[in-house]
C-alpha positions in Angstrom: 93.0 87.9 127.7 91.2 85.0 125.8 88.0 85.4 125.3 86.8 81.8 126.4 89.1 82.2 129.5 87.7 86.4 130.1 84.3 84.9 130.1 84.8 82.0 132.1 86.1 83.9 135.5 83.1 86.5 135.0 81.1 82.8 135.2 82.8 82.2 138.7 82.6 85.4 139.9 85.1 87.8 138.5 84.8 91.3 138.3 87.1 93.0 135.8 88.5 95.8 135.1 89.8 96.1 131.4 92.1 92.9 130.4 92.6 92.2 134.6 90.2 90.8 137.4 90.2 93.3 139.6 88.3 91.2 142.3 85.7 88.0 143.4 83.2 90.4 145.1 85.1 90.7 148.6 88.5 93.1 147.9 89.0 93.7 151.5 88.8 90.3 152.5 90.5 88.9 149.4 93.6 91.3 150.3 93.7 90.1 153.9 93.3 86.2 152.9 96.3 87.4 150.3 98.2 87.7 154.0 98.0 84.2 155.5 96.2 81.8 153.5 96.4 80.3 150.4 95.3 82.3 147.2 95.0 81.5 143.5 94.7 84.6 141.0 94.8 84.9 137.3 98.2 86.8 136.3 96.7 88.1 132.7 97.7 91.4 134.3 101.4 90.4 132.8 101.7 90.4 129.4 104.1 87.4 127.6 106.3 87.9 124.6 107.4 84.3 122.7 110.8 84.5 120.9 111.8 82.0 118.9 114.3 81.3 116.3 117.3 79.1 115.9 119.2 83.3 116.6 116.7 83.4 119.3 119.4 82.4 122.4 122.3 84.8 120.9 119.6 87.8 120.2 118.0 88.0 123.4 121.9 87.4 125.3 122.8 90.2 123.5 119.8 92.5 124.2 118.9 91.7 127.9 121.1 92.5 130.8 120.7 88.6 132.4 123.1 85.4 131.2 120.6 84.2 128.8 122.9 81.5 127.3 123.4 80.2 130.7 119.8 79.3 131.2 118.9 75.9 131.3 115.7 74.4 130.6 114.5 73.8 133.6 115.6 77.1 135.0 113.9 80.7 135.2 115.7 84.2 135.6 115.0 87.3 136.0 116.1 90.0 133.2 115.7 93.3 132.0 116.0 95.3 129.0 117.8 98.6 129.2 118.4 102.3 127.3 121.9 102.7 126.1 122.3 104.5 130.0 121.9 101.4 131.6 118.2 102.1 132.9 115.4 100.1 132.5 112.7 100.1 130.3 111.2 96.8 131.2 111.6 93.9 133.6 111.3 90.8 132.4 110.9 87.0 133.8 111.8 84.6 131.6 112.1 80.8 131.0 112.4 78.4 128.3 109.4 77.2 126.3 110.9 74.4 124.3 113.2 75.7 121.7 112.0 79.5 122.3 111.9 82.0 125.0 108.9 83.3 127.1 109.4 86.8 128.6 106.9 88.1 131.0 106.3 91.4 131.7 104.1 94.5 132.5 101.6 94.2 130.0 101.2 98.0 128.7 105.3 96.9 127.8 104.5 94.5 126.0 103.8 95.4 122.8 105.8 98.6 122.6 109.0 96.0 123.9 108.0 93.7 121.0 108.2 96.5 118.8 111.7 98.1 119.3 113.5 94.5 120.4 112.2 93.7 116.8 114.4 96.9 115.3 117.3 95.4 115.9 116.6 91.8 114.7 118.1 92.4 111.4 119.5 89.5 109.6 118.8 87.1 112.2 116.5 84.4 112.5 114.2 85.3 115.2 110.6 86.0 115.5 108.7 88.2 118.2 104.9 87.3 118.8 102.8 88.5 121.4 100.7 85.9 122.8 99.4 87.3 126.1 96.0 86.3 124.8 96.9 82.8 123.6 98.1 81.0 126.9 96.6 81.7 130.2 98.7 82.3 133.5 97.9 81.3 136.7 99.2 82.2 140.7 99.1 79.9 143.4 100.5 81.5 147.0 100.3 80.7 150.6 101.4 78.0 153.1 99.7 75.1 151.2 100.5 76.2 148.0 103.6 73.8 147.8 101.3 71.0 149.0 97.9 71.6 146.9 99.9 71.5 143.6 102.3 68.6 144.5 98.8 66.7 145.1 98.4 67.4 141.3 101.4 67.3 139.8 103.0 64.9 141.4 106.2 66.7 141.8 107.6 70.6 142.3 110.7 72.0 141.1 113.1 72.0 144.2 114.5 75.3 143.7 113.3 79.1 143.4 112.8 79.6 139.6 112.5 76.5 139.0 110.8 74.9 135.6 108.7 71.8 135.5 106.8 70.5 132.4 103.2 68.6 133.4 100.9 67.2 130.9 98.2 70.4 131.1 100.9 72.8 132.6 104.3 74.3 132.8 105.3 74.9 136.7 107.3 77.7 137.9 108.1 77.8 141.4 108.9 81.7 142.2 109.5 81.5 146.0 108.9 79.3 148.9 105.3 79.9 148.9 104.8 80.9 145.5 104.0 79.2 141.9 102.9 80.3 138.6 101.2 77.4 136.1 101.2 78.1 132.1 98.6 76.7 130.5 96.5 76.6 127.3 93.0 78.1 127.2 91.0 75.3 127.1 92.9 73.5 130.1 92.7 76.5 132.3 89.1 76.5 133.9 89.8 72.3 134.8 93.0 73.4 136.5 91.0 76.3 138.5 88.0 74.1 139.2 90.3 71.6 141.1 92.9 74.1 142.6 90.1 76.6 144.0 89.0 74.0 146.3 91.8 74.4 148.9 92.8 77.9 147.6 90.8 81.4 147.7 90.4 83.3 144.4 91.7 86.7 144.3 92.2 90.1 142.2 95.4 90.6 140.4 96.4 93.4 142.9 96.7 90.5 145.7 98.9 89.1 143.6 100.9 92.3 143.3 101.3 92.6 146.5 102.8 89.5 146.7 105.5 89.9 144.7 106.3 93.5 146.5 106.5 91.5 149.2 109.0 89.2 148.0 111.1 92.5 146.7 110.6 91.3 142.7 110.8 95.0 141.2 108.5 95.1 138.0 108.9 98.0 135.2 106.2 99.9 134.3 105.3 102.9 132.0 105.2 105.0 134.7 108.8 103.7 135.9 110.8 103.5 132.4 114.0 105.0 132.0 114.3 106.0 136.0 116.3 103.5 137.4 119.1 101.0 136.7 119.2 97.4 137.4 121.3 97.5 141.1 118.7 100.9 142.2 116.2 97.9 142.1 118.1 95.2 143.3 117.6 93.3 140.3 121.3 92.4 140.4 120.7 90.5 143.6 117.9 88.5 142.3 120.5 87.5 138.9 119.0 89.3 136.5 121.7 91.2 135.8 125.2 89.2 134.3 128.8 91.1 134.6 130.5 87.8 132.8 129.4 88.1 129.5 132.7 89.6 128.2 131.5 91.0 125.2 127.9 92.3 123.8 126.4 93.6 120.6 125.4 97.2 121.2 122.1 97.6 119.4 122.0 97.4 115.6 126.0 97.2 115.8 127.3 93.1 115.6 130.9 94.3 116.2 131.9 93.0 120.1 132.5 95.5 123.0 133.8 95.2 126.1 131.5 94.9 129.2 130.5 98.0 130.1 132.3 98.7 133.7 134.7 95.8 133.7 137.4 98.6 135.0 134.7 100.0 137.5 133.4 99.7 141.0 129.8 99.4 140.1 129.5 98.1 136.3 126.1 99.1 134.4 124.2 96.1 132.2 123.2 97.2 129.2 124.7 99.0 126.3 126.2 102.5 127.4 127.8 105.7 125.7 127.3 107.7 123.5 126.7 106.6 119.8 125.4 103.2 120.9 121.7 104.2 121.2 119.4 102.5 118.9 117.5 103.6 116.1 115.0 103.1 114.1 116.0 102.4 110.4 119.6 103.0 111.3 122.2 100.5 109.5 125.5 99.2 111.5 128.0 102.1 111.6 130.8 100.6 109.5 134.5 102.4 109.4 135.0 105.5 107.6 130.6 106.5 108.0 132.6 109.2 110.6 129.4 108.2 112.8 129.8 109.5 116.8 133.0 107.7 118.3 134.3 106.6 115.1 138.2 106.4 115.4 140.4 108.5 113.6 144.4 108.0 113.8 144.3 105.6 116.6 142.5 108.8 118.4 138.9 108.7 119.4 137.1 111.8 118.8 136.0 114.3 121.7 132.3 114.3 121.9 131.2 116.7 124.4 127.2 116.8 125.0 126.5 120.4 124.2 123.7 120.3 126.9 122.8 123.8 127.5 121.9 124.6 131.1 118.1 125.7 132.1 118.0 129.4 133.4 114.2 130.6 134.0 112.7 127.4 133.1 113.9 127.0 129.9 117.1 126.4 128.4 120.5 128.9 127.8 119.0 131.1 124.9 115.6 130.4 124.6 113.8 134.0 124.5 111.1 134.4 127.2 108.0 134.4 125.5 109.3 132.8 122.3 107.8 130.4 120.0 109.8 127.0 119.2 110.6 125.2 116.0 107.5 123.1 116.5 105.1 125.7 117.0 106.2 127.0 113.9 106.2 124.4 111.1 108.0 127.1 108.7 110.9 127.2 110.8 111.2 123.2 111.7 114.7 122.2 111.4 115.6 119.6 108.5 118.5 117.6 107.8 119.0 119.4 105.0 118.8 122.9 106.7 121.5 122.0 109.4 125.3 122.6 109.5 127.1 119.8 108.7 129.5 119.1 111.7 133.1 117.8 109.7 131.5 115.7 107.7 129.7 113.4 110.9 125.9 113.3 110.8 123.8 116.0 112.0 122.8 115.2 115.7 120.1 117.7 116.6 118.6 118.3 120.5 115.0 119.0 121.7 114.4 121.0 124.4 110.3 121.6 125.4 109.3 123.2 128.6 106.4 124.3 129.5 103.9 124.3 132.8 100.9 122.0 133.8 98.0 122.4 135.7 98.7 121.5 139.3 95.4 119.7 139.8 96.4 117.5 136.2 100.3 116.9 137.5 99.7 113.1 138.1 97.4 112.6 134.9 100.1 114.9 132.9 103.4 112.7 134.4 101.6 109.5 133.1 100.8 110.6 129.7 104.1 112.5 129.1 105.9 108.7 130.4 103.5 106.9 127.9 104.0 109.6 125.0 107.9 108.6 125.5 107.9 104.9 125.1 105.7 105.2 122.2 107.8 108.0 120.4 111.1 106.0 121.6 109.5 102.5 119.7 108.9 104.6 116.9 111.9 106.9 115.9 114.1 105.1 118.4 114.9 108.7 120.1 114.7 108.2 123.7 113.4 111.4 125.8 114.0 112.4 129.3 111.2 114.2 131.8 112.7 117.3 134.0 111.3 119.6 136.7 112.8 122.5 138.0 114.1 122.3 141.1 112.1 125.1 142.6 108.9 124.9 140.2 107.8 121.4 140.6 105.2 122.3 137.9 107.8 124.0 135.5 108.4 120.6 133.0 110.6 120.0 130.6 110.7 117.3 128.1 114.4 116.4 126.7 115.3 114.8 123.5 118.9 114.2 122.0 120.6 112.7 119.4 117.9 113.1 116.8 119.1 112.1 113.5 115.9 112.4 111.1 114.1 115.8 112.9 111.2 115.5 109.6 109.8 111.7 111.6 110.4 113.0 114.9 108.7 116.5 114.8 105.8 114.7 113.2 105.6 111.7 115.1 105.7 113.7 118.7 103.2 116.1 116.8 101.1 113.4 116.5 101.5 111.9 120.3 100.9 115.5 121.4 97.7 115.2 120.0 96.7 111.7 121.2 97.7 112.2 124.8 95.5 115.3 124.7 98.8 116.9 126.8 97.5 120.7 126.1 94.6 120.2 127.9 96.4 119.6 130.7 98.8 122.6 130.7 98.1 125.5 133.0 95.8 128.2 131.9 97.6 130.3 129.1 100.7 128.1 129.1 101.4 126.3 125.8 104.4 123.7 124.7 108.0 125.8 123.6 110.2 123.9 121.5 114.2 125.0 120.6 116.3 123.0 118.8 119.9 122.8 119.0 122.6 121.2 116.9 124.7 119.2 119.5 128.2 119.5 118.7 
């Protein structure tokens, strides 16, 4: 949040909490207003990613699962940006800010987002800036919403997710009853001095609410990598596109059919294995003999090698044993590994381990946040389980690991700033085996 801006809703009343107004003074009775009347609410609980670039249009159609070449100017969508599974790992609106893109999104996203859409920029012209701080957003809900801001505009766009471009604002029109403005710091507290007058201030949650109301499913760290687009109905609301034809899997510019053209219910998003990005990792070209390179007209097999849990922990791990991590003498390097016919070494984490009941929420959150960060940093995406009949009996799941040396490190490191031992059960500690995936 701007500073200017932070301090001038603590002038009129605000009460934050961190980057986000939490409330005016009256929760209770701002949440029922938030019900029938008309509210205005700062939305700097988003954060907003500008891309921009004359690649801009072709890098973001090729990255997000919505028809971002179709998008006019004065039009909004709603998108999303996906693992190469086809679930989400952040929602997105977006609309057009002149020549560049605005995406809009939970803000703890939004610079984790900004840092793994920019892996895959490569040669192309775009930039990725964060500038949650630089332009202010506000909300504007309720029966007279339409009619207040028509007063000072003039004009509304006509249709849901709808752009309009005013002197001191851009308009959005999200639903029936509900608008966003876009604005520049220092126009911001003119527009909520005259739009406060027929409309109640509120916390951010209010405005939450609203848009569960309206069904808009929003992405959080908590909620990455659970569900695909359709499980949240984001297909209904257009954010996802089955027309594109063809798409750039990350870091790979060669085209590839649409995922699911041949199937009842297609995935957006890259899928398959081989097609997840990575950090540092070059365009597979023919003859590298990387995962699903073709050989005699023939693809080659390439089972998953998954071994199945048995006694909370996977097929051959030793009860009681010590893992590759806990022992740095025995951590697995590239160097150290069996070649697999001459295709790079693909190696496979498994860590289980059991948490304090009392700390299972706190632990769930941090383990979530320790995985978007590790996945923006090596690009190795991991998955949380739970036995089925040991709720508290974890295990943390990480595959296709290409450089072991940066990831053992880097999740080291995470360990460490999450504080995760702390909230293990008493005498339980984090076991590691590796496995080379064949």
């Amino acid at each position: 949040m701007h500073p200017d801006w932070k301090a001038y809703l603590e002038s009129q009343g605000a009460r934050m909490s961190g980057d986000r107004v939490a409330d005016f003074g009256d929760p209770s009775g701002e949440r029922e207003a938030t019900g029938w009347s008309t509210v205005i609410a700062d939305l700097s609980g988003y954060g907003l990613l500008r891309v921009s670039g004359p690649d801009a249009q072709a890098f973001l159609h090729g990255q997000l699962s919505s028809d971002v070449r179709g998008l006019p100017a004065h039009r909004a969508q709603h998108s999303s940006y996906n693992t190469p599974k086809g679930r989400m790992l952040a929602t997105f609106l977006l609309w057009r800010m002149g020549e560049d893109y605005a995406l809009q999104l939970a803000t703890e996203l939004a610079e984790p987002i900004r840092r793994r859409l920019a892996l895959f920029i490569l040669r192309a012209q775009v930039q990725i800036e964060d500038v949650s701080d630089a332009l202010v957003r506000l909300g504007v809900a309720g029966p007279e919403a339409g009619q207040l801001l028509a007063a000072r505009f003039g004009s509304l766009p006509e249709v849901d997710l709808g752009v309009a471009q005013a002197e001191e604002a851009t308009l959005l029109r999200l639903g029936p009853q509900r608008f966003e403005l876009v604005s520049l710091p220092d126009q911001a507290p003119g527009l909520w001095e005259r739009l406060r007058t027929a409309a109640r201030p509120v916390g951010f949650s209010c405005w939450e609410w609203l848009e569960i109301q309206a069904g808009i499913p929003r992405v959080t760290a908590a909620t990455q990598d659970q569900l695909v687009p359709q499980m949240a109905n984001l297909d209904a609301l257009g954010g996802v596109s089955f027309r594109k034809g063809c798409y750039p899997r990350p870091g790979d510019r060669r085209p590839h059919p649409l995922p699911g053209e041949a199937q009842a219910a297609p995935l957006p998003g890259p899928s398959g294995r081989g097609s997840h990005p990575r950090a540092g990792r070059s365009p597979l070209r023919p003859g590298d003999g990387g995962p699903g390179e073709r050989d005699g007209g023939q693809r080659r097999p390439g089972p998953r090698g998954r071994p199945r849990p048995s006694g909370g922990g996977p097929a051959g791990v030793r009860p009681g044993g010590r893992g590759a991590l806990e022992n740095p003498r025995r951590a697995p390097t590239r160097a150290s590994a069996p070649a697999l016919s001459g295709a790079p070494v693909m190696l496979a984490y498994y860590i289980y381990y059991r948490v304090d009941p009392a700390q299972a929420a706190v632990a769930e959150a941090r383990v979530r946040e320790l995985q978007t960060a590790l996945d923006c940093r090596t690009g190795v995406a991991g998955r949380l389980l739970k036995k089925r009949d040991e709720p508290h009996l974890w295990m943390e799941v990480y595959e296709e690991v290409e450089d072991p040396a940066r990831f053992e490190e880097t999740l080291a490191q995470l360990v460490g700033e999450k504080g995760l031992r702390s909230l293990l059960a008493p005498g339980a500690e984090r076991r590691v085996e590796c496995f080379v995936m064949g």
